[in-house]
C-alpha positions in Angstrom: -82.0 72.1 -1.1 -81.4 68.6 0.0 -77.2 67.8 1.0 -76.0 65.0 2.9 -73.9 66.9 5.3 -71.0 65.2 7.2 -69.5 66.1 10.7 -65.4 66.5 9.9 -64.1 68.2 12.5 -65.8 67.4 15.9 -64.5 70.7 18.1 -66.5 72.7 20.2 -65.1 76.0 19.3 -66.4 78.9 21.0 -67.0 80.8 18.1 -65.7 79.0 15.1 -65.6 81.3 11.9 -63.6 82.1 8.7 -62.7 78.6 7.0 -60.6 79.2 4.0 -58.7 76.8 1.8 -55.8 76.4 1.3 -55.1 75.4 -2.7 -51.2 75.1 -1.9 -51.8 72.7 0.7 -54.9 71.3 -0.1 -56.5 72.1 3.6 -59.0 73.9 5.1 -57.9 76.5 8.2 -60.6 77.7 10.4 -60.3 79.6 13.7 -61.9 79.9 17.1 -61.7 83.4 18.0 -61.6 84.4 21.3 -59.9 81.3 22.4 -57.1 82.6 19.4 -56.8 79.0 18.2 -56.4 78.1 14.4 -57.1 74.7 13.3 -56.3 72.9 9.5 -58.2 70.0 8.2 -57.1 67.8 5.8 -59.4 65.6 3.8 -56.7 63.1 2.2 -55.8 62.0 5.9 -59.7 63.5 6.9 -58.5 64.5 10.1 -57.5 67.8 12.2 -55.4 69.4 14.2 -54.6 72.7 16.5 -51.9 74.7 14.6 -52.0 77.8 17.0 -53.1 77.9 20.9 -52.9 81.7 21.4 -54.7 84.0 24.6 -55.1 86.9 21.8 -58.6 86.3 19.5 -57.9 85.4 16.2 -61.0 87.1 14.3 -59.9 86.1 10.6 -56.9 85.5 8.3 -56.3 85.9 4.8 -53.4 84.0 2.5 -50.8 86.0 1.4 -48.8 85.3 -1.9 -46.0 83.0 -0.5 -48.5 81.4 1.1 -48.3 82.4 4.8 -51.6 83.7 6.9 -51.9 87.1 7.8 -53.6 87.1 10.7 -56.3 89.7 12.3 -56.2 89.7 16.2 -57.1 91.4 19.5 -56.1 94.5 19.9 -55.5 95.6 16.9 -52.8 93.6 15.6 -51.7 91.4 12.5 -49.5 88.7 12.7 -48.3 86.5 10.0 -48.4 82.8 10.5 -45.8 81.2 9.3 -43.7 77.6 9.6 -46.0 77.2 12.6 -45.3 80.3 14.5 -46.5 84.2 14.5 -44.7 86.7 13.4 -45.3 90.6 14.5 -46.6 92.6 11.2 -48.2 95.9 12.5 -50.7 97.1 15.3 -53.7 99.2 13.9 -53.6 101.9 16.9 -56.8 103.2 16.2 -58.6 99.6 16.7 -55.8 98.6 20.6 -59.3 98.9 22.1 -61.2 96.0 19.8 -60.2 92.9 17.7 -60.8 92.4 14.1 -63.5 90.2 12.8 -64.2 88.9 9.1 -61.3 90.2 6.8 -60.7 89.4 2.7 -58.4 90.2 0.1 -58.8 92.0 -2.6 -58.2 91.6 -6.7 -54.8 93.7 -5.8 -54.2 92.2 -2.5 -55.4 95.1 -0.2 -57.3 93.9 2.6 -60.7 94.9 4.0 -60.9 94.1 7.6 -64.0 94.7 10.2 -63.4 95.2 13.8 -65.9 94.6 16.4 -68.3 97.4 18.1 -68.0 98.3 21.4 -69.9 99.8 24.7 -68.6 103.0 22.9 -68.5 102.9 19.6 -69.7 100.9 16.6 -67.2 99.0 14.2 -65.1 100.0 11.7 -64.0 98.9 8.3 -60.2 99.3 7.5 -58.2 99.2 4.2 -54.7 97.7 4.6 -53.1 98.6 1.2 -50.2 96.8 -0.4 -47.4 99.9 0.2 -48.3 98.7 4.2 -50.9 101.5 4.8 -53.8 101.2 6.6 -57.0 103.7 6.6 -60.9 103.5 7.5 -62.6 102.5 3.8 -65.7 104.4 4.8 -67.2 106.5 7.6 -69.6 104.4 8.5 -70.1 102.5 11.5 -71.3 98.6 11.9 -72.8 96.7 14.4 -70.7 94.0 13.7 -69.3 94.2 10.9 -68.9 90.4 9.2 -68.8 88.1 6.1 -67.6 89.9 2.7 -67.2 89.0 -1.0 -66.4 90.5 -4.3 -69.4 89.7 -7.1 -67.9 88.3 -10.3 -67.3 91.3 -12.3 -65.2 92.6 -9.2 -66.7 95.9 -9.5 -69.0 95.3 -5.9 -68.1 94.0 -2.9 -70.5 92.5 -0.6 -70.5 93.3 3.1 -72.6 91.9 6.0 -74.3 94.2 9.3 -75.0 91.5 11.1 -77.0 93.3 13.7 -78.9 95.2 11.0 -79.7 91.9 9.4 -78.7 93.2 6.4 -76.0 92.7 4.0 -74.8 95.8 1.9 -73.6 96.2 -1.9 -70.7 99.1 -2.7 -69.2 100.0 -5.7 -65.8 98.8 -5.6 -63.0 100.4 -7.5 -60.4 98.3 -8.2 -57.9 100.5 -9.3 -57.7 102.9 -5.9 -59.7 100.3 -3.5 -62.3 102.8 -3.1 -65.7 101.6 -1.9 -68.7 104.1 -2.4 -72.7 103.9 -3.3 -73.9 101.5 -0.5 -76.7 100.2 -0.4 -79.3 97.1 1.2 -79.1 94.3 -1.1 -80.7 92.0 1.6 -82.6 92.9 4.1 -83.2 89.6 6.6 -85.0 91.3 9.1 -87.6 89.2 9.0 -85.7 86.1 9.1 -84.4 84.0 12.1 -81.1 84.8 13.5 -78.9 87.0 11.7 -76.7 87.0 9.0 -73.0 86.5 9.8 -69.7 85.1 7.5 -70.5 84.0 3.6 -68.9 83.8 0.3 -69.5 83.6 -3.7 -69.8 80.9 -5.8 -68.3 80.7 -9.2 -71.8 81.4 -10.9 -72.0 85.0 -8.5 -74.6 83.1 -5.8 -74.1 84.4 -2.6 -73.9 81.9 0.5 -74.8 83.3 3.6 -74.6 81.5 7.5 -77.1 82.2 9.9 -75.8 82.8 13.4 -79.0 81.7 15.7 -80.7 80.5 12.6 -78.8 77.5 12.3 -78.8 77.7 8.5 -76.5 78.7 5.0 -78.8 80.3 2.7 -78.6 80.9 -1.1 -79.3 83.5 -3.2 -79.4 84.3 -6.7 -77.1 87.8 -7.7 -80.7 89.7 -7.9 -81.1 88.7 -4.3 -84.2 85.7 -4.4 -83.3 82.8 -2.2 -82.8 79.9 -4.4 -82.6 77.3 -1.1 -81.3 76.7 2.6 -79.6 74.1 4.2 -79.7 73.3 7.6 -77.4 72.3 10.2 -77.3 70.3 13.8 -76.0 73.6 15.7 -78.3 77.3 15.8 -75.0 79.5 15.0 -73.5 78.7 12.4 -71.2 81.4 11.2 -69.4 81.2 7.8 -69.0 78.8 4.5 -66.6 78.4 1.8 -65.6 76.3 -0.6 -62.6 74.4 -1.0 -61.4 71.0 -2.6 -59.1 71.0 -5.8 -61.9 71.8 -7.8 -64.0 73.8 -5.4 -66.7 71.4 -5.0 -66.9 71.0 -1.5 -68.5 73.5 0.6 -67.2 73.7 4.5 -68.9 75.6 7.3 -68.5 76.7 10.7 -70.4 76.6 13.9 -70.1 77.9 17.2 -70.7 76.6 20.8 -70.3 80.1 22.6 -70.5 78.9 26.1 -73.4 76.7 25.9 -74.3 73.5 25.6 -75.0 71.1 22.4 -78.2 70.2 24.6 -79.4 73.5 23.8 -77.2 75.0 20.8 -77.5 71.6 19.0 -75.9 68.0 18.8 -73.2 69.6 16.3 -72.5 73.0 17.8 -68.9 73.8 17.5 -68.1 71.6 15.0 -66.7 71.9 11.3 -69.2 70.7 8.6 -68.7 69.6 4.9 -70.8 68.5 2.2 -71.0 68.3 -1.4 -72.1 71.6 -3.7 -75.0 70.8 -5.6 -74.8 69.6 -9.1 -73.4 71.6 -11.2 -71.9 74.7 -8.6 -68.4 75.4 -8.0 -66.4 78.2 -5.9 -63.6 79.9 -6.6 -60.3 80.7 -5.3 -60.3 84.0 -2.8 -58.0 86.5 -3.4 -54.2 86.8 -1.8 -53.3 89.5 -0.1 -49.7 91.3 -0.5 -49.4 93.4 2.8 -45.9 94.0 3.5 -44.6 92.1 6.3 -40.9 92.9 6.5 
């Protein structure tokens, strides 16, 4: 799948992950985790710039309905972002000992949210629910839990074990949240590096990055890979679409420590190019977590 990708954003984020746009403001956010930075692009100006310098990790944000971030940190915490500054929401006190990782909202504006494994334990998956409660959405534990993403009929959601190379399929009830039936849609064990942040296009493809693969990936909803595009950095973590009509597609690399010399010329950096003829995305969902 032939794109001619261009460089719009040269950082070197440590780990750069979860672009979203932004429809209200017509720019793309993006983080760098464990440095707790969030940065925004906009294309009409096409430049950048640092919104939030933070010492807590930043592992992913959603956009709540008045348009504010709701931000999933170290230690448990979420924090909305809002008129440039953090506001204390609520501390998940089973997850002071991790940070969160990939998060998304849901049809009803519950969140999903991963948290990273540790020396002790494996990850976890919490529901944040719009009356401001928060419980586990399954009993199973991930090694690394990572990029989500509701299929069209929003009756599955999508959810990637990045360690197991796999990404998982669960019935998803709308009504109640409830997530049940799981099961392997891909299994990428055999494929370099593993499978990390992605997202749905308008036509139900799902777009996976590979972190240490230095690829996004496409596949059809029956799971065949209809093409792969590669990129100047071996991590690349997540993709999304954005633009006013949802026609470009942004992704994010990480640097991690290393150099470009041996993670690649681009490693770090935010990338954009142009979907393929014909493909679109779609908005995400909002959440509504209560944050007063």
């Amino acid at each position: 799948m032939h794109v001619d990708i261009e460089r719009v954003a040269d950082t070197r984020c440590h780990t750069g992950e979860g672009p979203l746009w932004h429809p209200d403001e017509e720019r793309l956010y993006w983080t760098d985790i464990p440095n707790g930075r969030l940065y925004r692009y906009d294309p009409a100006r096409d430049d950048y710039e640092r919104v939030l310098d933070d010492d807590i990790a930043l592992g992913g944000f959603t956009i709540q309905e008045d348009g504010s971030l709701l931000c999933f940190r170290g230690a448990g915490r979420v924090d909305r972002f809002v008129d440039g500054r953090l506001e204390h929401v609520t501390v998940v006190e089973s997850a002071t000992h991790t940070r969160f990782n990939d998060v998304i909202a849901d049809p009803e504006g519950r969140v999903y949210a991963g948290t990273m494994p540790t020396d002790d334990e494996l990850g976890r998956l919490y529901r944040l629910d719009t009356d401001g409660t928060v419980t586990e959405a399954d009993d199973y534990g991930y090694d690394i839990p990572n990029g989500m993403g509701f299929t069209l009929d929003r009756e599955r959601l999508y959810l990637t074990e990045s360690e197991a190379n796999s990404v998982y399929c669960y019935d998803y009830d709308r009504e109640t949240g409830a997530l049940s039936d799981r099961r392997t849609f891909l299994d990428l064990s055999e494929e370099a590096g593993v499978p990390d942040g992605m997202t749905v296009d308008a036509d139900g493809d799902l777009w996976s990055a590979r972190w240490n693969g230095g690829v996004v990936a496409r596949y059809g909803s029956e799971g065949a890979e209809r093409g792969r595009i590669e990129f100047p950095a071996r991590k690349v973590s997540c993709v999304t679409f954005g633009g006013a009509d949802y026609d470009d597609v942004y992704v994010t690399t990480a640097l991690e420590g290393g150099e470009r010399g041996t993670e690649g010329d681009g490693a770090g950096a935010l990338f954009r190019f142009d979907a393929p003829a014909g493909v679109t995305g779609r908005p995400e969902f909002r959440s509504a977590f209560p944050v007063e």
